[in-house]
N, C-alpha and C positions, 0 to 999 in steps of 0.2 A: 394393394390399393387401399387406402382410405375408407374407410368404411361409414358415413355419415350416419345414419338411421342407427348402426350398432354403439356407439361412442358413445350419443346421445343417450341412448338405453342405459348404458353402463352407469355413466357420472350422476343420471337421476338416481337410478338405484341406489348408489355409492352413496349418497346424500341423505337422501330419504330415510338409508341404515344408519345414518349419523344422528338425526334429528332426533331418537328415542331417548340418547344419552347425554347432550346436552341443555340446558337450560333457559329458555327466552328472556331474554335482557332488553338493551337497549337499542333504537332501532341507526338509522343513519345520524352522524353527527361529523361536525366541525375535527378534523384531524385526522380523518377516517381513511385510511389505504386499505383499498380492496382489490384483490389480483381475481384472475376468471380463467377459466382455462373452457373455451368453447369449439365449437363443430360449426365450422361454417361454409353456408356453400355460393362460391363466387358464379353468379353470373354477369356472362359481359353483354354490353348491348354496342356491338362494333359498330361503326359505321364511316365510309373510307374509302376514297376509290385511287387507281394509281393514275398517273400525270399520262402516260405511252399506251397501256393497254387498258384502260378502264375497266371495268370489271367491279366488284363490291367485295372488302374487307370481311371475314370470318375469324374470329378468336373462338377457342372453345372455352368451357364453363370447367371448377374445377371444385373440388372439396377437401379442405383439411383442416387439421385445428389450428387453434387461434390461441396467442395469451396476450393476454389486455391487463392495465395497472390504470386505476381511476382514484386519486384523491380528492377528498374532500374540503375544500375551503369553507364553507358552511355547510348545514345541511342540507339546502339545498343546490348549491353552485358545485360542481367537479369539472374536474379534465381529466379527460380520458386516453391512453395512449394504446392503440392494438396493434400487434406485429405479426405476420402472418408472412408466406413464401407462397406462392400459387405458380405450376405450371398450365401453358398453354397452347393447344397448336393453332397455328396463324394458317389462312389459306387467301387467295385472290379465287373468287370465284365469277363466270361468267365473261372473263376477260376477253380479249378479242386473239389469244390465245389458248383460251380455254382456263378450265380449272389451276391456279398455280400454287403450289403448296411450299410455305415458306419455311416449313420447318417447326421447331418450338422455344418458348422464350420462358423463362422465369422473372415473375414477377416482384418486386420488392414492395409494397404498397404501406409503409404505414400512415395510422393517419390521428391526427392527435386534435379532438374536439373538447367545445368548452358546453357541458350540459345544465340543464335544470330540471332537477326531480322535484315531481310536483311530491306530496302526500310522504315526507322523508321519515318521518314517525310509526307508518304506518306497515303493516305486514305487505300489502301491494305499494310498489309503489314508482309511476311510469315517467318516465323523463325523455326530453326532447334534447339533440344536441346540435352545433352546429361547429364545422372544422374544415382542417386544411389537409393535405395530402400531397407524397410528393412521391411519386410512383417511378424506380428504381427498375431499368431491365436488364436480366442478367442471365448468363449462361444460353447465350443467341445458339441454336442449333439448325444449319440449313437443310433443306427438303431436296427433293429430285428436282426439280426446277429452278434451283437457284446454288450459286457459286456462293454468296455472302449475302450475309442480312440484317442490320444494325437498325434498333428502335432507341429514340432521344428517352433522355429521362425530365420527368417533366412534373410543373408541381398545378396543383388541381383543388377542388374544394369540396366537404361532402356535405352532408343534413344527415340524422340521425332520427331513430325513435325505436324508444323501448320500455321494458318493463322488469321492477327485481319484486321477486317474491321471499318474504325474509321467512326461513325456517328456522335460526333463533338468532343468537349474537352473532355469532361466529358465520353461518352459512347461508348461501340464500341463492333461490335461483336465477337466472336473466333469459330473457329471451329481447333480440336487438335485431335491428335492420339500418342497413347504411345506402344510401346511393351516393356513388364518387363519382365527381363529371373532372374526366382528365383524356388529355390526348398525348399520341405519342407521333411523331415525325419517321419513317418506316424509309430505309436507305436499302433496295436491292441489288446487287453484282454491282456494290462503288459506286449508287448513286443513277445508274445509269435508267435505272426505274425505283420513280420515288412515291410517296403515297403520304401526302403531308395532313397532317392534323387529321390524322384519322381516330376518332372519338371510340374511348373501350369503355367508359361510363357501366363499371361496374357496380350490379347492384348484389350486397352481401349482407346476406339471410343466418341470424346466429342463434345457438340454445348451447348454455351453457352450467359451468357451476362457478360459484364465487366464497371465496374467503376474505373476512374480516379480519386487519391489524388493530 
C-alpha cells in the first residue's frame, strides 16, 4: 500500500540533502520545464442516487503518487499537465435493498490547467490555476451484488491553488490542491439499474518535489 506521510518524508529529505551542493541562481522564467513528482491524496465527494432502488452513491478516497510537467510561457503564465491512476470502491448505500456494493473502478483523471504565479522571482511563490479534466474509467471490477458494472467517461473542469518554494535553480518544493467537479453515468446488471450523473468531484491534496530544465 502507498504510503502517503512516508514518501512525503522521504522526497523532503532527498531535496533538503540536495540543497547544500547546489547553488541559487535564477528563479522562474519564460521557457522553463519543471516536472514534480508528488504524494497525493484523492478525496471524492460522491453524490448519486440510482433511478429503482435509491439509496446514495459512496466512492472511497485513495493515495498515490502523482507526476506533473508544467511549462512556462512567461514567468508568470504555465500549463500544467498531472497524470495520476487512482483506485476506488463504489458502493449504493441505504437502497431500498440495502447496502450494494459495486465493486472497484480505476480511475484515469488527468487534468491539464493554465496557471498564474504570482511573485515568479521570488523564493515563495503561490499561483492560482484553472482547467479541464477528462476522467477515464478503467479496469470495472463487480462486488457480490452486482453481475456487471460500466461508469461513462466524462470530461469535467477543475480550479487550482498552490505554492513553490524554490531551494536553488534546479529544485524547489510545491505544495497544490485541486477541486475537479466531473460526473460519471453508472450502468449496473446491462443497465437495468442506472444511477446517472452521479457527481465524484474529487478534491486532491498534493506535496511534492520539482525539477527545473
Amino acid at each position: 500500500m502507498f504510503d502517503f506521510s512516508r514518501t512525503c518524508a522521504f522526497a523532503l529529505a532527498f531535496v533538503l540533502g540536495t540543497v547544500t551542493v547546489m547553488p541559487i541562481a535564477v528563479a522562474k522564467d519564460a521557457g522553463d520545464f519543471v516536472v514534480r513528482l508528488r504524494g497525493i491524496a484523492v478525496q471524492t465527494d460522491t453524490d448519486g442516487s440510482t433511478d429503482v432502488l435509491g439509496g446514495r452513491a459512496y466512492t472511497s478516497d485513495d493515495h498515490v503518487p502523482e507526476l506533473d510537467f508544467t511549462y512556462f510561457f512567461t514567468p508568470n503564465i504555465a500549463a500544467e499537465l498531472i497524470l495520476a491512476t487512482t483506485k476506488h470502491s463504489v458502493q449504493v448505500r441505504d437502497s431500498t435493498a440495502g447496502d450494494l456494493a459495486l465493486g472497484t473502478v480505476r480511475l484515469i483523471p488527468p487534468v491539464l490547467t493554465l496557471q498564474y504565479h504570482f511573485m515568479p522571482k521570488n523564493d515563495w511563490s503561490p499561483y492560482l490555476g484553472i482547467g479541464v479534466n477528462y476522467t477515464f474509467a478503467d479496469r470495472e471490477s463487480t462486488g457480490s451484488s452486482v453481475t456487471s458494472v460500466k461508469y461513462s467517461d466524462e470530461l469535467g473542469y477543475a480550479l487550482q491553488a498552490g505554492i513553490d518554494y524554490r531551494l536553488n535553480d534546479k529544485w524547489s518544493l510545491n505544495a497544490d490542491v485541486k477541486k475537479v467537479f466531473v460526473h460519471t453515468d453508472i450502468r449496473v446488471n446491462g443497465g437495468t439499474i442506472r444511477a446517472d450523473d452521479t457527481d465524484l468531484d474529487p478534491l486532491i491534496l498534493g506535496i511534492g518535489v520539482g525539477y527545473k530544465f
